[in-house]
N, C-alpha and C positions, 0 to 999 in steps of 0.2 A: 535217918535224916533224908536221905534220897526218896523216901513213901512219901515223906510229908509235902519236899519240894514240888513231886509229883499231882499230890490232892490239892495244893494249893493253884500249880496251875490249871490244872482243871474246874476250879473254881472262876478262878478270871475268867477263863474264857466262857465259861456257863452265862455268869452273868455278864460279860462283856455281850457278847450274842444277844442276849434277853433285852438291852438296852439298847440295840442296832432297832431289832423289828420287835418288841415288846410289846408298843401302842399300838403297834397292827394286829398282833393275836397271831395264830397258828404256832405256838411253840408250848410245848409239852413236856412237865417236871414230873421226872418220876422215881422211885424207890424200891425196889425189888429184895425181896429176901426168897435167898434161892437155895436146893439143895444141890450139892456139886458132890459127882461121881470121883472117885478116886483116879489122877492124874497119874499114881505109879505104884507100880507092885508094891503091895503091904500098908501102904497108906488107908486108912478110914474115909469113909465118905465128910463130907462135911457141910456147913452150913456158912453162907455170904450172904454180902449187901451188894448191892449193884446202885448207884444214882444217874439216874440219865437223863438226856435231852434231847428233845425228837423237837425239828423245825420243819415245816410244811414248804417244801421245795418253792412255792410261789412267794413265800416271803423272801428269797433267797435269790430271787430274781427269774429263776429259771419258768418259765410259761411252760406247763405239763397239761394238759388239757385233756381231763378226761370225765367223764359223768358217773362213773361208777367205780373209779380206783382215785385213792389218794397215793401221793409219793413225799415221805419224810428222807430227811438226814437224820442222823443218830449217833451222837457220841455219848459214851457211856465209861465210867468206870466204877470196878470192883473191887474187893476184897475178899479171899477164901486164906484157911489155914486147918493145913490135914498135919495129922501127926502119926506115927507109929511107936511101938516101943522096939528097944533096944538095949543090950544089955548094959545096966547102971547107969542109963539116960535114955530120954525121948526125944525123938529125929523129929525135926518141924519141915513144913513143905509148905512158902506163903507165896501165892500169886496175887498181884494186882493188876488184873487185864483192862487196860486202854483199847475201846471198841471205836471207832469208825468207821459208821457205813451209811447203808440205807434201806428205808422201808417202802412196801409195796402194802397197798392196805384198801381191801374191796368191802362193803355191804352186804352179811347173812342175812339179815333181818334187822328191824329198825333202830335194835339195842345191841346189835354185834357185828365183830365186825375183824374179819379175819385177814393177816397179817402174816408178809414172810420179809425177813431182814438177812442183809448179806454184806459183811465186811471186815475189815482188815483189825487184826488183834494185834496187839504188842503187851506185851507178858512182862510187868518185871518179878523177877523171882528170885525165890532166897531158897537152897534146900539143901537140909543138912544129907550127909552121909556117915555111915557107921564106919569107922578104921577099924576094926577089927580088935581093938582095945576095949577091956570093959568101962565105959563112963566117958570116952572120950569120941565126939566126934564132928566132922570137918564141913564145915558151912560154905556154901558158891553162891554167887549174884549174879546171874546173866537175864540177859533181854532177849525175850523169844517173839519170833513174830509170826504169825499164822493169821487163817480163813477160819468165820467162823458164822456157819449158814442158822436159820431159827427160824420160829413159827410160834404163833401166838394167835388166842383169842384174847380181842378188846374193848369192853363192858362200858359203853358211855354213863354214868349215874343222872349227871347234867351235864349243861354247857361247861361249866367250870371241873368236873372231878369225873376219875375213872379209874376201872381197874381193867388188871389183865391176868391169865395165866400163857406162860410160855414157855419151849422149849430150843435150848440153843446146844449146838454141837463145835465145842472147840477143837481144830485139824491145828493142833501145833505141836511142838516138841511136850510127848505126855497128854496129849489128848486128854478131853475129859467132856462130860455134860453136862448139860444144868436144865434145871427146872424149877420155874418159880411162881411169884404169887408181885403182880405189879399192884402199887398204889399209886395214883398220879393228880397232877391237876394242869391244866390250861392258862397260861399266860393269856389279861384280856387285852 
């Protein structure tokens, strides 16, 4: 129940934000499917979804004035779930990481365009542990909060759609990495 409360508000405020500077443009919806390195001994690698929102600082009021870098905000959340076995049950390990930060984003060339993002995680997690009993064992819910640095290349298609690939390094309680495949589009 607490995930959902969570997706939900990350919802309002997506589109709450979208309805603020929406008519203006510079805000950016997008969807990532990543592959996430194992967060702790014996756990499998795994596969998530990521949906985010990148707004261009000038919509936001802040004046950044530069001819050759852009600067987004960026809120994001995820979903991963690694598992392992155990004896006469399988231990689950489910993060859902709440991202804000922000982006730095310069011109390679006319179609690319390269991207380093830096900011605050907050982790809700669920991870079982083995007692020692065969078939039985012990579930925790805590909130972790960490730094989580990344890099990405960002493929304009058009004005309205883009993709990206990217690499993010979560510094939190069980560390982990991701690398993914962005789809997106442009609020006009």
């Amino acid at each position: 129940m607490r995930k959902f409360v969570f997706v939900a508000l990350f919802f309002v405020l997506v589109f709450a934000n979208a309805d603020v500077a929406g008519a203006a443009g510079g805000i950016g919806i997008d969807l990532s499917g990543n592959w996430a390195s194992e967060p702790s001994g014996g756990f499998d690698d795994t596969f998530g979804v990521e949906l985010g929102l990148n707004v261009d600082f000038k919509k936001l009021g802040l004046n950044v004035d530069s001819k050759n870098t852009d600067f987004q905000g960026r809120i994001s959340l995820g979903y991963y779930d690694w598992d392992k076995g155990a004896p006469g049950t399988t231990l689950d390990y489910q993060r859902v990481p709440l991202f804000l930060g922000a982006r730095v984003l310069t011109s390679l060339a006319p179609q690319v365009k390269l991207y380093g993002q830096l900011g605050l995680e907050f982790s809700f997690d669920d991870k079982d542990s083995y007692t020692g009993i065969p078939g039985l064992k012990q579930s925790d819910s805590e909130l972790n909060v960490g730094l989580t640095p990344g890099i990405g290349l960002l493929f304009p298609i058009s004005n309205s759609f883009y993709a990206a690939i990217r690499f993010d390094y979560h510094i939190i309680s069980d560390d982990y990495a991701t690398l993914g495949l962005t789809l997106g589009f442009n609020l006009p």
